[in-house]
Structure formats: C-alpha cells, structure tokens
KETORTOR-465371 format. One line per 4 residues: their letters; for each residue x, z, y of C-alpha. Coordinates in steps of 0.25 Angstrom, whole numbers, always signed. Example, Ala and Ser with C-alpha at 12.3 -4.5 7.8 and 13.67 -1.06 7.14 Angstrom:
as	+49:+31:-18  +55:+29:-4
//
This chain:
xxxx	+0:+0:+0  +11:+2:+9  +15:-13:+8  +2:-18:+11
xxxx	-3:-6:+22  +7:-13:+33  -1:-27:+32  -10:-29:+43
xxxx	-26:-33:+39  -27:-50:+41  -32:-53:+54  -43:-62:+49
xxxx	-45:-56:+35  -58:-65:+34  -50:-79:+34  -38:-75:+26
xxxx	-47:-70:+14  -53:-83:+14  -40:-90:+15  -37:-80:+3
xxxx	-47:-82:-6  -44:-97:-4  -31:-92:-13  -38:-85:-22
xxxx	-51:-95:-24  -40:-105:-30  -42:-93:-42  -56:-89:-41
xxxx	-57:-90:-56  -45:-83:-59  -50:-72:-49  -63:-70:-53
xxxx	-57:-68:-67  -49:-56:-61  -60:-52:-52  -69:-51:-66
xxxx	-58:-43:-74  -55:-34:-64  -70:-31:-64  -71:-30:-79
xxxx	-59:-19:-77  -65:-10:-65  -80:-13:-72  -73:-6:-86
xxxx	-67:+6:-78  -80:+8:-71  -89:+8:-83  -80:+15:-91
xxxx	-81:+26:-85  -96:+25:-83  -95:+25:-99  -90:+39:-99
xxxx	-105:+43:-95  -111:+39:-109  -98:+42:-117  -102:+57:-113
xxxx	-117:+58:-113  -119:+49:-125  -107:+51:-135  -99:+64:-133
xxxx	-109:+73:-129  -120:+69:-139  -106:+69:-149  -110:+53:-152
xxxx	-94:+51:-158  -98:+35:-164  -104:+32:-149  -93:+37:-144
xxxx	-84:+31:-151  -91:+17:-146  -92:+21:-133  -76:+24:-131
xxxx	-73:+11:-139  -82:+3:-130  -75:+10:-118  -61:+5:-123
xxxx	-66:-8:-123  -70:-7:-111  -58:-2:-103  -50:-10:-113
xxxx	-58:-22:-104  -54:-17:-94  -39:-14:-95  -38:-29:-99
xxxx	-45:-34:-88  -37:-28:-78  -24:-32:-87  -29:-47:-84
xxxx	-34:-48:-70  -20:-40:-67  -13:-51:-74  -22:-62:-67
xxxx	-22:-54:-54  -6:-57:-54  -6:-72:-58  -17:-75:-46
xxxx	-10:-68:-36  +3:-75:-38  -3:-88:-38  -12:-87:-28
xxxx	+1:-79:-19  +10:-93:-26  -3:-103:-19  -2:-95:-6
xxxx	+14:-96:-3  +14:-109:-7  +5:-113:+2  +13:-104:+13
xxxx	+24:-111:+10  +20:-125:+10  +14:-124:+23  +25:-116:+28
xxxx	+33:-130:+26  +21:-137:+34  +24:-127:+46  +30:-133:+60
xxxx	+42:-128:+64  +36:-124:+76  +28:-113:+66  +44:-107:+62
xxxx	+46:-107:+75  +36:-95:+79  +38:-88:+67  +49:-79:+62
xxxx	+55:-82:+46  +52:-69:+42  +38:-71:+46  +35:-81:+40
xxxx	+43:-78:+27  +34:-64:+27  +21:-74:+23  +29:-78:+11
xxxx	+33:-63:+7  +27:-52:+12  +11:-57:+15  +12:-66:+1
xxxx	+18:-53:-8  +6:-44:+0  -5:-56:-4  +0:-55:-19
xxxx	-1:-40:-19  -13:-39:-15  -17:-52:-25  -11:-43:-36
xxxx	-18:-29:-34  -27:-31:-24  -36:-40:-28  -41:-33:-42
xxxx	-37:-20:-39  -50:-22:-25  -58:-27:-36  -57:-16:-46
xxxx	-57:-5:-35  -70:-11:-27  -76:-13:-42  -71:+2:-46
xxxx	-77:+8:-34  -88:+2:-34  -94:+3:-48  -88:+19:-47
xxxx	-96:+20:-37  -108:+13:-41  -105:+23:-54  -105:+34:-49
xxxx	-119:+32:-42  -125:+29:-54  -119:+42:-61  -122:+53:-50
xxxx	-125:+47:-38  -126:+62:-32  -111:+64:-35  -107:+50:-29
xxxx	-109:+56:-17  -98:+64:-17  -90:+53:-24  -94:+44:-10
xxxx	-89:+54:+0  -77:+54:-5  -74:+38:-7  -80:+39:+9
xxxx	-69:+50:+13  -58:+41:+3  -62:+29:+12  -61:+33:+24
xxxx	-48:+40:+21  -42:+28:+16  -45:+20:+27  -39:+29:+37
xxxx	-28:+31:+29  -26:+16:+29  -26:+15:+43  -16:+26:+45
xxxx	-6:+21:+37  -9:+7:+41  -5:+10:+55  +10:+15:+49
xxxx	+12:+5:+39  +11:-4:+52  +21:+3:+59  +29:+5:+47
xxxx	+27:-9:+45  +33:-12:+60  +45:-4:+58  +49:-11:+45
xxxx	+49:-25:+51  +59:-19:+65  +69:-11:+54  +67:-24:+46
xxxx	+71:-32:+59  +82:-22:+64  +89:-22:+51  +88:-37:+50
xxxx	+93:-39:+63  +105:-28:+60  +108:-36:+47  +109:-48:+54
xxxx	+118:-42:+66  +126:-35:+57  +139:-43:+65  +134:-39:+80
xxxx	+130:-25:+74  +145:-21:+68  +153:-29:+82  +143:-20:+90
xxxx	+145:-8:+83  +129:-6:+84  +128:+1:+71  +124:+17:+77
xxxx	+114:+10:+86  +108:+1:+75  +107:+11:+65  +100:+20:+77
xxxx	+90:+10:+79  +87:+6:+65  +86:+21:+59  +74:+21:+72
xxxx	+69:+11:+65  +68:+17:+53  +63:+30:+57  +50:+24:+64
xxxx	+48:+16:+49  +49:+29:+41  +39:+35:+49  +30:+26:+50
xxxx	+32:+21:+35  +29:+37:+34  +17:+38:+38  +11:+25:+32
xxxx	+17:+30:+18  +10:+43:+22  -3:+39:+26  -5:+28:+15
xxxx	+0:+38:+6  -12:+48:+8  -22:+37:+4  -20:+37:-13
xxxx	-18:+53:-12  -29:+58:-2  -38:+48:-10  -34:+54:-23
xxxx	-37:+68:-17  -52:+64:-13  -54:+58:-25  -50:+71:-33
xxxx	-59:+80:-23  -69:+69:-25  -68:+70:-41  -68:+86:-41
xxxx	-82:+87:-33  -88:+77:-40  -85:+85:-52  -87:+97:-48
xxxx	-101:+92:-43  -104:+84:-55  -103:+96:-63  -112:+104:-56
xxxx	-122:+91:-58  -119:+89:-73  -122:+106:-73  -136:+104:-66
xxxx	-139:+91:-76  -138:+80:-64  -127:+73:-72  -124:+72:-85
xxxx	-108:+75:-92  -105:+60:-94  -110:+57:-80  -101:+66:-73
xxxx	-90:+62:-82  -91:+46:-79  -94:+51:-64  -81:+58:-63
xxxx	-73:+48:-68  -79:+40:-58  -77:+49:-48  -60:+52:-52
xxxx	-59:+37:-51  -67:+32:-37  -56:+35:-29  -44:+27:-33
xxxx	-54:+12:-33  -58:+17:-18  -42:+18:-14  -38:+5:-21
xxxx	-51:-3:-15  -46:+2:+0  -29:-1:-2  -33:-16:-7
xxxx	-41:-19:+2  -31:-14:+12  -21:-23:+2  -29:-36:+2
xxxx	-31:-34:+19  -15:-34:+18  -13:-46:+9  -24:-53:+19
xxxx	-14:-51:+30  -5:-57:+23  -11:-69:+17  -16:-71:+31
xxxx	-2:-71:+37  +1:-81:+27  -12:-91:+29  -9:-90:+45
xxxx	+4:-96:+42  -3:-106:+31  -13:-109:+42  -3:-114:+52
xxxx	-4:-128:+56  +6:-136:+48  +15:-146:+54  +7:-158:+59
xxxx	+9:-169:+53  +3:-183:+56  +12:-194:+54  +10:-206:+42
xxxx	+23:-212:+43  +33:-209:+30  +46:-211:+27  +49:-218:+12
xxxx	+63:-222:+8  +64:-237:+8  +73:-249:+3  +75:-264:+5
xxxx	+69:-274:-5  +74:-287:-9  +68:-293:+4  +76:-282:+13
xxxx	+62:-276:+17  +60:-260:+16  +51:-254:+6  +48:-241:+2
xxxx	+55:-233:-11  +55:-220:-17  +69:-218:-20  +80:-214:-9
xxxx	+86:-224:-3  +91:-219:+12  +82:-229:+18  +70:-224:+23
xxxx	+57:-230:+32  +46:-225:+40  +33:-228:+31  +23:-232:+44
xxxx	+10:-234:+42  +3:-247:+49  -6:-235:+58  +6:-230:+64
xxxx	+12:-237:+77  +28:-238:+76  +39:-246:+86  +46:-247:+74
xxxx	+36:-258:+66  +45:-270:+69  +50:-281:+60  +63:-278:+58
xxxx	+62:-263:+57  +49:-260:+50  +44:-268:+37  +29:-269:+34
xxxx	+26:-261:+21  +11:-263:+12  +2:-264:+26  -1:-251:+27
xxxx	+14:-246:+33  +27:-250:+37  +40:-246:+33  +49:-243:+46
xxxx	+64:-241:+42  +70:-228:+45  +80:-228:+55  +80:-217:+63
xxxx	+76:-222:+76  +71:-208:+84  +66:-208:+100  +61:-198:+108
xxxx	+49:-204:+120  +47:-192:+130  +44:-181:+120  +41:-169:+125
xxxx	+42:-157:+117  +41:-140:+118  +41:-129:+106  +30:-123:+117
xxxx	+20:-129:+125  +26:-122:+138  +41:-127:+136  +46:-141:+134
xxxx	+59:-144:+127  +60:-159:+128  +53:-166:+140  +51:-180:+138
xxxx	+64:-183:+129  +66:-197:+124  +78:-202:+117  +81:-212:+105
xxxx	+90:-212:+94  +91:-225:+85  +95:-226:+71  +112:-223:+70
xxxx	+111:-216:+82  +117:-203:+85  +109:-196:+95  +116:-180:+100
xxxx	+108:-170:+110  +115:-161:+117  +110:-150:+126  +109:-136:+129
xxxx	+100:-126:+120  +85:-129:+121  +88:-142:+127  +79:-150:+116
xxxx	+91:-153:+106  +85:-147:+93  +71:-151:+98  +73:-166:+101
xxxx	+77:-165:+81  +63:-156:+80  +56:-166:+86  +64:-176:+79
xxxx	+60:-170:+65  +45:-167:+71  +47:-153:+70  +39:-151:+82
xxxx	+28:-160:+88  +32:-165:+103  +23:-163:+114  +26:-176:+120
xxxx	+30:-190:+118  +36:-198:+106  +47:-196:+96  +48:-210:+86
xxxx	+58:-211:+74  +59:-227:+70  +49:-230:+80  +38:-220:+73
xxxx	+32:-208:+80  +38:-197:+71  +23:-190:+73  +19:-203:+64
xxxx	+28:-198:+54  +27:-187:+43  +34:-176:+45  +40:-175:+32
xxxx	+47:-191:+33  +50:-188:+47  +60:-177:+43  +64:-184:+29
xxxx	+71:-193:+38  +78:-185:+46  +90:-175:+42  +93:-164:+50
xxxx	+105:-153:+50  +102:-142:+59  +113:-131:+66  +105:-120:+58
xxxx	+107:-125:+43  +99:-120:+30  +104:-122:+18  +92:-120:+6
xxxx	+96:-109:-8  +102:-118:-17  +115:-127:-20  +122:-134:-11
xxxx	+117:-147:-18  +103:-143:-15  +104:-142:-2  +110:-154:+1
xxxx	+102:-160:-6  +90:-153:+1  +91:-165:+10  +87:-173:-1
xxxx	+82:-169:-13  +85:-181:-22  +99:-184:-18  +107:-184:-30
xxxx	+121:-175:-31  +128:-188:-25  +120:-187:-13  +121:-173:-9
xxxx	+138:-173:-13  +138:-186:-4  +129:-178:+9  +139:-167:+7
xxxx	+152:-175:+10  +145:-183:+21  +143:-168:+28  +157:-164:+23
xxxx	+151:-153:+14  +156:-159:+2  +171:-153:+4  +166:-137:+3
xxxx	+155:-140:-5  +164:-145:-18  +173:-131:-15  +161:-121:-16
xxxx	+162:-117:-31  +147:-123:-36  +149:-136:-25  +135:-143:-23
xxxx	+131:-132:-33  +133:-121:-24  +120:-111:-22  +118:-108:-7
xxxx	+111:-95:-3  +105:-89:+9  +105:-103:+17  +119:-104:+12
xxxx	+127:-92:+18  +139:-95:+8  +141:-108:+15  +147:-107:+29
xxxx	+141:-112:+42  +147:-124:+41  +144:-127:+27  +130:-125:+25
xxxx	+130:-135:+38  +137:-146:+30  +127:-145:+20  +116:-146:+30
xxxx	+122:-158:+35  +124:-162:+20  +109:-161:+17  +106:-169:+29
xxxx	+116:-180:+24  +108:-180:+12  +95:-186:+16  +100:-197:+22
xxxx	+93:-198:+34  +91:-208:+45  +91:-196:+56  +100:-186:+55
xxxx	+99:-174:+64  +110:-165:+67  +107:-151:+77  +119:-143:+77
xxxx	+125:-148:+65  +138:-147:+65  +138:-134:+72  +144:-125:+63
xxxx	+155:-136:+57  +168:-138:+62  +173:-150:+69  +181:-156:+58
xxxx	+169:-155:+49  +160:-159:+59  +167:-170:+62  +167:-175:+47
xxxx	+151:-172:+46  +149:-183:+58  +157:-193:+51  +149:-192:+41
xxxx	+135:-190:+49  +141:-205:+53  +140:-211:+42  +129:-204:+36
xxxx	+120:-208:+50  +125:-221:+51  +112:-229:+56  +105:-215:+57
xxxx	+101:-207:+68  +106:-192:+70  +103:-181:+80  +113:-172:+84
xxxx	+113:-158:+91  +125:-154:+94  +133:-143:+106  +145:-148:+101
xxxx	+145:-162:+109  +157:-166:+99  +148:-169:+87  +139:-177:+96
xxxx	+149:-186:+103  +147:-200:+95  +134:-200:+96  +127:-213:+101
xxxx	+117:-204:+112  +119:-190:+116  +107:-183:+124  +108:-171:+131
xxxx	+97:-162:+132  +94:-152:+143  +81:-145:+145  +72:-155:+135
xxxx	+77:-166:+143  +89:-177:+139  +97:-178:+152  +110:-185:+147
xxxx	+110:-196:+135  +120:-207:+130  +134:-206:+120  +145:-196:+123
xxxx	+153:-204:+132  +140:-210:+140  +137:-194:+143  +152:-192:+148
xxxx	+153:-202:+156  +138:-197:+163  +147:-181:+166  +132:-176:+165
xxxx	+130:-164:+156  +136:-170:+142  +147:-171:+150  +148:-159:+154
xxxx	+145:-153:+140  +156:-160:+133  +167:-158:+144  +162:-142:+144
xxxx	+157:-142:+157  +143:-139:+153  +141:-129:+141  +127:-131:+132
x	+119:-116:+134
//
C-alpha cells in the first residue's frame, strides 16, 4: 500500500476507464471466465459457512453420525471447488494482466516512434521513461491483485451481510455500527496518510535529483572541495524524507490494526449478546455459530474492498498518464511521394527494383505538381506516376520558421544546393545553423515559404523516404548496445560484412577497429563508454558512409577528432559525396574551406555567402572569423 498510496487519483477517472476497458474488452471471455471463478470461490466461503447452521441443529445435536458424515463430505467438496477455483483465475488472472500490460506498452511505444520532436523537446527522458516503468509496473499490480481480489471482497461483504440479515437481523445491528465506524475510519486514515505519502513522495524525487546531480558532478565537487556543505544539504534532505515517510508509514500503519481491533470488539459483543438471545430462545446454537463466523470474518473483506479501490484509483492514474502520451497528435504526415531504388534497363531508362543498387528516384504521382518533371531528368512510369532520379537537389524559397509562435529563428532564408555541392554554414550559436538540417529532414513543419528536394515540396514526400535519403552525423553521437558491426551497420540493415568493413575504412575506423580484441565483434555498452570520443564519432561517420546516401549531412562532426584524422575522413567524405550534396556545420572554419558555397548566419538571417576566397576577398564577417578578428559566441 505504501507504493500505490503516493499516486495521485486520475483527473478524469471516467474517460481512462473506458480507455481501459477497451484493453480488457480485447479479453471479455477470458475475463468473464475469471470473474465467474472468483465467484464460485467467495460463493463456496460464503455458503460454507452458512452450512454450519444445519450441521449443528440437524446432525450433531440430534447425534445423526450418517447425516453428518454427508454433510462434511459434501462440504469438502464444496471448499474443494472453491480452492480450485481461486488456484485457476489466480493463474489466469496473471497471464491476462501480462498480455494486456505487453498490448499497452507496445502501443506506447509504437506511438512514442510516431511522436514530433518538438514532443522530446518539452518533456524531460526521465519522464517519459516513468510511462514505461513505474505507471506500467503500478497497472500490472493492480491487474494481478486487484481485480479478483474487489470481486471477491464486494461479493464476500455483500453475501455476509445479506447472511447475517437473514440469521438474526437484531444482532446485525450491532455487526452494522461497527462496518460504519470501520469505514469511516479507514477513510480518514487514508486521507491522512495520503497527505504524507505526497510529501514523502516530493522528497524522494529532490534526494533522488541531488544525488543524481552530486554523481554527475563528482569532478566539480572533489576541485571545490564541497564535500561538508554537500553532505549538510543532502542529510537536510534526508531528515525532512524520514519524517514525512514516518508518519505515512505511521498512519497507513494504523488501518489493518485499528481494524482488526474493531473487529475483535465487534465479535465479542455479538457474542456476548447472541448468547443471551440463544439463552431467552430467540436464536437457535447452529444460528449463532454460522452468525459468529460471519461476524469473525466481516472485517478483513471491508479492509481489502476499501485498499483496492484505492489501488485500481492509482493504477488509473497511471494508465491515464500513459494514454495522455498515447493521445498526443503524431507526426503529421501527408505527403504521397516514395522513394524506391531504381536501375537502367536495356533501353537506358530507369525502373524501379527491390534489390540495393545506390541509385534511387522519387516515385511521384501524376497528382503531384514538380519543377523536376522534365525529359531529360524524370521518365514517365505506368501512367499513374513518374519516376524522378534522386540527385539531391535541396532549395530554401523564403521559409520562415520559430520553435515558438512568439520568436522566429529563420526569417525569409532562401538558398540552393545542387547535386555535388558542398554547401557550409557558419555563425554564431542560435544563429539557425542546426535548424536550416531539421528542416531539411522535416523534423519541424515551417511557418513559411518552400523547401523542395529535386524539385519536389518535401511536405509532398513521406517522411519516412524523406529521411531514408539523407545521412546525417550529429556533434552529440549515439551508439546503440550491441557489436560494432551492428552499429554500423544500423545505417543499413542489409549490408553485408564487405559493406560495413568498406564504411569503416572510408571513415578511417577500420585502423582501431582491427586492434580491439573482438574487431567488428566487439559489444559496445552504455552508448559506447569504452570507446573514446573520437572513436565512437568514427563510427557515427561510418554508419552514415554505409547508406550511401545522396545528401550527407554533417553538424559538428568532426568535433571531437584531431586534425590528422579529420583530415583523412574528408578525403574520403570526397570520394564517398562525389556527385552528392553535404551540409556542413562547423566553428572550426578549416574543415569547411573547399567547400563550393559558404553561408554565414546571423540572427535567422544569411548575411555573407559565396567560396572561402570570394568571402575573403569581401573582409566582411567570414573575414573577420578566420583572421581571428571576430570570435563566434
């Protein structure tokens, strides 16, 4: 109960039932199998000890041993049911809930993938990874126990109840004031300890943030010498946890005794009354005997139906922090054009294939208006579409874009790149470098103008082909669990071992792969911390090479290699890109000096463009940035 007190109850507990049922209803035979075993088992309990009744008056009092004898038989039998009853819709219970919980996070996670960026942006890793663990783990909790165990306590209280009117409905009085003070107890007592396990809760999540923060600074924290003031502020931390965590325990505590105790009370008037009926001849021995058994166990159904309730509340929290995140609007994505991999017939016209073949095309339908539908460039497929070679043509017509509707990044930016050309922005931070490649990919929708790829609105394109034909290698890399094989490979699944030995030389990873003990065999962990910085960003470069595509892009990528190596790497980008278009970011100007354009950004604004000597010879800001007058903030 301490797990699930801290939960807050769902905001609209109404809507994410119904989105829960929906679950369950993929089940609804398989439930209402469980739902009739667990009746058969509480229905057993009940009657059995209804049964005690005529046992007394009709067989041991009279002395009727053969009656007796049938009457206990047919009471094993009966319990017997029972046990095996609640042996099965256990064991049932436990395969539902994990396939139901196994349907939910899939779902999770397969709209997780459908997400925007923009979505990551505004919510925190450990957030969103808290849908997949904690409110999934308190779902199949209360799928396990919850769920029969509310069936069998409403069933159990109710048929005692109803019981214990029809035995002596003057003693159910009694039996009736004390479920009322039992209820009412427990609902303050759940509101009290409610109140602390929020605190406690509160108080977890800052030690949880301090020590993460500590772990991560442990550099900072032993230069500074800030151990005394950091164990001061984290044993101030810990002290207002232990007492709040006190007096949840505390309180939450009380309910199971203070209940037990009423119930004791409650069982010793009823028995002390009861004799004094069955003494005046207003009950009869077997009466009060299946009445006290009733009585001894009312109270423990009463507790159990109150703490699942208050456990299915808390897994409805959950489940409706996870179908807020499953309601969110995917990525929209409208366009019809494909890309397919293509080759040459006898004739020297394109047409499509399924095999790999490092020639690709735009698969346009005949709906779809492109500047790229000419003769000598585009070749008329079945009627219905045409197939536009892939060259890698990408330009830029006044777009206007902002992360936020109050604060613009690019203001009317148009540019071009054609197929072969090496195209390198430069600028100060925020200046629109990294959001002129999101846009590129589609990450984010713009709020103005045209971007086209081989003549094509890229909005007209799936977003799926749109990024199959690009290749990007980012400053931050992220290398995947696995060997180093798969993760080169990751950039192409169906590349042979050729392909992936041939990506590594082009990105001069081949050298200190071949020296770790496994080679392409070696397991990476942890994003692969027993690679150095340069290293894993080799292979990042690698697993671009791999794909072979006809825009590469390259944002900080040769940041955390030495000039030597980086120097090798852009001969082979060279020959790799020969006829392909690449993107650089880069605020070492070296690495972007043969390019054939170089933009400089300031402000969502290109104010400088042209080759590295054209910029020179203009002694505007490029000028000044190489020659060191001007530093980029």
């Amino acid at each position: 109960m301490a797990r699930i007190a801290n939960y807050n109850r769902p905001k609209n507990t109404k809507k994410t039932l119904l989105q829960m049922l929906g679950y369950l209803g993929h089940h609804k035979w398989y439930m209402l199998g469980i739902a009739l075993l667990v009746a058969i088992s509480a229905t057993a309990n009940i009657m059995g000890t209804y049964l005690l009744k005529p046992v007394i008056n009709t067989y041991i009092l009279p002395g009727d041993i053969p009656g007796l004898v049938r009457m206990l038989i047919f009471m094993g039998i009966m319990y017997g049911a029972g046990a095996l009853s609640c042996l099965l819709y256990n064991q049932m219970m436990v395969k539902l809930s994990q396939q139901v919980v196994s349907e939910i996070r899939s779902d999770l996670f397969v709209h997780t993938q459908k997400l925007p960026l923009s979505y990551f942006d505004t919510h925190t890793h450990g957030e969103l990874m808290s849908r997949f663990t904690n409110d999934v783990d308190t779902i199949t909790e209360a799928l396990n126990s919850s769920f029969t165990m509310l069936i069998q306590s409403f069933i159990t209280v109710t048929g005692t109840i109803i019981m214990l009117l029809v035995l002596s409905w003057q003693l159910s009085l009694i039996v009736l004031f004390f479920m009322i003070c039992m209820v009412i107890f427990i609902q303050f007592n759940s509101r009290r300890s409610k109140k602390y396990f929020n605190q406690q809760q509160a108080y977890l999540g800052s030690i949880n943030g301090f020590v993460e923060e500590m772990v991560a600074g442990q550099k900072v924290e032993k230069v500074f010498n800030h151990q005394p003031q950091d164990f001061a502020e984290f044993c101030r931390r810990n002290e207002a946890y232990r007492q709040a965590a006190t007096k949840a325990l505390t309180y939450s505590g009380m309910t199971v005794p203070t209940v037990v105790a009423l119930s004791y009370i409650n069982y010793a008037v009823s028995a002390c009354v009861g004799g004094l009926f069955a003494l005046a001849g207003l009950t009869d021995l077997g009466s009060l005997a299946s009445y006290l058994v009733y009585v001894r166990q009312s109270a423990m159904p009463m507790n159990q139906f109150t703490q699942q309730i208050n456990f299915l509340l808390a897994a409805l929290s959950g489940a409706e922090r996870i179908f807020d995140m499953m309601n969110e609007t995917p990525e929209i994505d409208e366009g019809t054009v494909t890309l397919c991999n293509v080759e040459e017939d006898e004739w020297g016209k394109l047409r499509e294939c399924s095999h790999f073949t490092e020639h690709f095309a735009w698969k346009v339908p005949d709906s779809v208006q492109t500047s790229a539908a000419s003769p000598d460039n585009a070749v008329s497929a079945d009627g219905s579409f045409t197939l536009v070679p892939l060259r890698g043509d990408v330009r830029f017509y006044d777009v206007i874009f902002g992360y936020t509707a109050d604060k613009k990044i690019l203001n009317g930016i148009s540019l071009y790149a054609k197929p072969g050309q090496k195209i390198a922005f430069v600028g100060s931070t925020g200046a629109g470098k990294t959001t002129i490649i999101n846009l590129i990919n589609r990450f984010y929708e713009i709020d103005g103008g045209v971007i086209t790829y081989d003549g094509i609105d890229i909005r007209n394109i799936k977003k799926d082909d749109l990024r199959r034909s690009l290749s990007m290698v980012i400053q931050d890399t992220h290398l995947f669990t696995g060997t180093i094989a798969d993760n080169i490979r990751y950039g192409r699944l169906d590349a042979s071992d050729e392909d992936v030995m041939a990506a590594a030389r082009i990105a001069n990873a081949h050298s200190f792969i071949r020296r770790l003990p496994q080679g392409y065999q070696t397991v990476l962990h942890s994003d692969g911390s027993n690679l150095s910085q340069g290293q894993r960003q080799l292979l990042s470069i690698a697993r671009a090479a791999i794909s072979r595509p006809p825009v590469l892009i390259l944002d900080e990528a040769t940041s955390s290699i030495d000039t030597r190596t980086e120097r090798l790497i852009e001969k082979g980008m060279d020959a790799l890109m020969d006829g392909r278009t690449v993107f650089v970011i880069a605020h070492r100007l070296s690495t972007v000096r043969n390019s054939k354009a170089i933009m400089v950004l300031e402000k969502g604004e290109i104010i400088e463009r042209g080759s590295h000597e054209e910029l020179l010879e203009q002694k505007g800001r490029y000028y000044k940035l190489y020659t060191g007058q001007f530093e980029l903030e």
